[in-house]
C-alpha positions, 0 to 999 in steps of 0.5 A: 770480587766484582770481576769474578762475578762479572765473569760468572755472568759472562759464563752464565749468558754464554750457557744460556745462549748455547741453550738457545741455540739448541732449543730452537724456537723453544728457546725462546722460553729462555730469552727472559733469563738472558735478558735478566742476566745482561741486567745484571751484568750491566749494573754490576759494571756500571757499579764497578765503573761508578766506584772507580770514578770515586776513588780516581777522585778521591786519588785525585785530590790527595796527590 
């Protein structure tokens, strides 16, 4: 499921940034939701990345 969202938040920025672009100087109104959206990206993968150490682990030890 993270995957999927990850690729969300990748579609969502991409939209955002088109948006940007579009606007101009007026887009700029839009910069707090792309950053808010990076956020989120961000931890969703370093959550992703944190629970795949764990597993590799916990794999680790039971071999």
């Amino acid at each position: 499921m993270p995957k999927i969202i990850l690729e969300q938040i990748d579609d969502a920025l991409a939209t955002v940034a088109l948006l940007m672009q579009a606007q101009g100087e007026r887009g700029l109104a839009l910069l707090p939701v792309f950053e808010r959206l990076e956020r989120e990206w961000e931890q969703i993968s370093s959550l992703n990345d944190r629970l795949a150490r764990a597993i590799a682990r916990v794999n680790g030890r039971s071999s």
